[in-house]
C-alpha positions in Angstrom: 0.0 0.0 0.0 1.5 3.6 -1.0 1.7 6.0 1.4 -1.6 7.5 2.1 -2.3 11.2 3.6 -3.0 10.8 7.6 -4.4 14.0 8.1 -8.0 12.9 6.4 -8.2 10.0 9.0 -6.9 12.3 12.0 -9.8 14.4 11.3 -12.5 11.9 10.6 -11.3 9.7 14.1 -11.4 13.3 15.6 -14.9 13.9 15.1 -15.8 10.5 15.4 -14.4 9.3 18.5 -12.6 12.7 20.3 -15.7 15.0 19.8 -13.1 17.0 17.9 -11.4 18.4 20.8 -7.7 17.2 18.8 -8.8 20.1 16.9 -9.1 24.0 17.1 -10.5 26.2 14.2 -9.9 23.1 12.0 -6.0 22.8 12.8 -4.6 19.8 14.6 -3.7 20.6 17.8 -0.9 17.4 17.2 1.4 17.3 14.0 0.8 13.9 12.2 3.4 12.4 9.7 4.6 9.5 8.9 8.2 8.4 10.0 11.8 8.9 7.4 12.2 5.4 7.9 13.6 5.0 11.2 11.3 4.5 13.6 11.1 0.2 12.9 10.2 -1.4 16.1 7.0 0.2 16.7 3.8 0.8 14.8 3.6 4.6 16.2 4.4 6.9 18.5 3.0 10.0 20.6 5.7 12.6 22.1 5.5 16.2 23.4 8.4 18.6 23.6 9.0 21.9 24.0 11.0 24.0 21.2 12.1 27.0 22.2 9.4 28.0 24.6 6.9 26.7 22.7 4.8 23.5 23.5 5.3 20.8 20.3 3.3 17.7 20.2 3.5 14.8 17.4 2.0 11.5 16.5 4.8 9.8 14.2 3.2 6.7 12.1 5.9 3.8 11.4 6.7 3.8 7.2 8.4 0.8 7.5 5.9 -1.2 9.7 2.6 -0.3 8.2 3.5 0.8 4.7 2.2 -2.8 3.4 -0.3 -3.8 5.8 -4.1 -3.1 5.5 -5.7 0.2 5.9 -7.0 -0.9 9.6 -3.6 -1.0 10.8 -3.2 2.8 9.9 -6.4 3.4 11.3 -6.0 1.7 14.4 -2.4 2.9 15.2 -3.5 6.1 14.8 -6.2 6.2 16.3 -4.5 4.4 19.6 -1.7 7.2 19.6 -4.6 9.9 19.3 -5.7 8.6 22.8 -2.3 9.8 24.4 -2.7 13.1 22.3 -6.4 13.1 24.3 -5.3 12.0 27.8 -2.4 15.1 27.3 -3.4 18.2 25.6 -7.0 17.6 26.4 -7.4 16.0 29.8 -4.3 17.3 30.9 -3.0 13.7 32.5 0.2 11.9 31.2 -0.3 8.3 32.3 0.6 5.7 29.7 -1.3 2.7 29.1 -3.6 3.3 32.1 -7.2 2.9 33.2 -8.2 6.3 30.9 -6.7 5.2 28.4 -8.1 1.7 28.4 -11.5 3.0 29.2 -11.2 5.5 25.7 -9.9 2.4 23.5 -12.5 0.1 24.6 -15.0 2.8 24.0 -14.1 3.2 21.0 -13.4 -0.6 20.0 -17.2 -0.9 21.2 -18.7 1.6 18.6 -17.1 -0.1 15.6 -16.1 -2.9 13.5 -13.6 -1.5 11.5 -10.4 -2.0 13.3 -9.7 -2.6 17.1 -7.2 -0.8 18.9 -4.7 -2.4 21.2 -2.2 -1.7 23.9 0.8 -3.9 22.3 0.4 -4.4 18.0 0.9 -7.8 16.7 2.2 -6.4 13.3 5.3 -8.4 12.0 8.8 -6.0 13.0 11.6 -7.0 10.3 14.3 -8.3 11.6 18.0 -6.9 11.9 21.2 -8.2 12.7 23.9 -6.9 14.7 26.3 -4.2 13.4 28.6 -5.3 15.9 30.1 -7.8 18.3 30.6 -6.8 22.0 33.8 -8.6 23.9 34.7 -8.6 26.9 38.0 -7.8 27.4 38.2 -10.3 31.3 36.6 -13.1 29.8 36.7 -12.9 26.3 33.0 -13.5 25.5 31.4 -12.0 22.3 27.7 -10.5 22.5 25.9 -9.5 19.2 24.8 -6.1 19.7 22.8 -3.7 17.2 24.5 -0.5 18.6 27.4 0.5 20.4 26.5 0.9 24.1 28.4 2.9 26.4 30.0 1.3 29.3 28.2 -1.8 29.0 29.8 -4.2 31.2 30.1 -8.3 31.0 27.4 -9.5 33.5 29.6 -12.7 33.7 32.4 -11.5 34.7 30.8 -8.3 36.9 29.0 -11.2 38.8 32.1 -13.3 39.3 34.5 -10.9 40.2 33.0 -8.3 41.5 30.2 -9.0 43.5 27.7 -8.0 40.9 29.0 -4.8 40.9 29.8 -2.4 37.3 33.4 -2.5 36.7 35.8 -0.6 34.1 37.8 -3.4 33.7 34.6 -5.3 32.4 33.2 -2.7 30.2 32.5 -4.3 26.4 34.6 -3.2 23.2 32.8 -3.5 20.0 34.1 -4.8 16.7 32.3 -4.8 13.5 29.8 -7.7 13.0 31.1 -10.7 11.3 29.5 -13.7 10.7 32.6 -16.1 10.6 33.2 -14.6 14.3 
């Protein structure tokens, strides 16, 4: 499926299931786009920020996650994420997955058939492998890791000689990702 505009759908699931209170004089009160391609693990996302002094808000849709699955996913990743825009700007509480949340998505899971909204997606997340190994320099054990982590330590060897404590002399170095390694 190509990309399709999300601002038609914002504004229909506003009126239909926010009373259109994500809106003011017919402007989003949150930005809605889709993602540049990195956002990979997760079907959507809602974040506030400030820039500069001013209050910024977005709902970021994953490209690379819903880009080829039915139109229901868009709609119901979007509309899930429009909750936490809800709970903030309009309610004024920042509280995750909790019981106003879940009260709004069963609500709204109740007054259709369409899609249902979830806490956790079931959507297939492609695969990546590791850019890099992780060795410990104590032990000499090799971790695949996607990214560099700073002052990651060897559990092993953090247990074992040091009383589960973080130790320097345990922190990982990183090598590029070979398979023969």
């Amino acid at each position: 499926m190509p990309l399709i505009p999300l601002l038609p759908i914002f504004h229909r699931l506003n009126r239909q299931y926010f009373d259109g209170l994500l809106s003011k004089d017919l402007k989003p009160l949150v930005a809605v786009r889709w993602s540049d391609g990195r956002l990979r693990n997760t079907a959507g996302l809602y974040r506030r920020s400030k820039k500069g002094r001013q209050q910024y808000s977005e709902i970021v849709l994953s490209t690379p996650l819903l880009i080829n699955l039915p139109y229901s996913a868009v709609e119901s990743t979007l509309c899930h994420e429009m909750i936490h825009a809800w709970t903030d700007l309009v309610l004024g509480i920042q509280e995750g997955h909790g019981p106003i949340f879940k009260e709004k998505m069963t609500f709204i899971n109740s007054l259709q058939e369409n899609f249902q909204i979830t806490i956790r997606h079931q959507y297939p997340v492609p695969n990546r492998s590791p850019k890099w190994w992780a060795i410990c320099p104590s032990c000499g054990l090799r971790f695949p890791y996607k990214r560099i982590v700073k002052g990651a330590a060897c559990k092993q060897c953090c247990d074992t000689n040091h009383d589960g404590k973080w130790n320097p002399s345990c922190v990982l170095g990183y090598e590029p990702f070979l398979k023969e390694a």
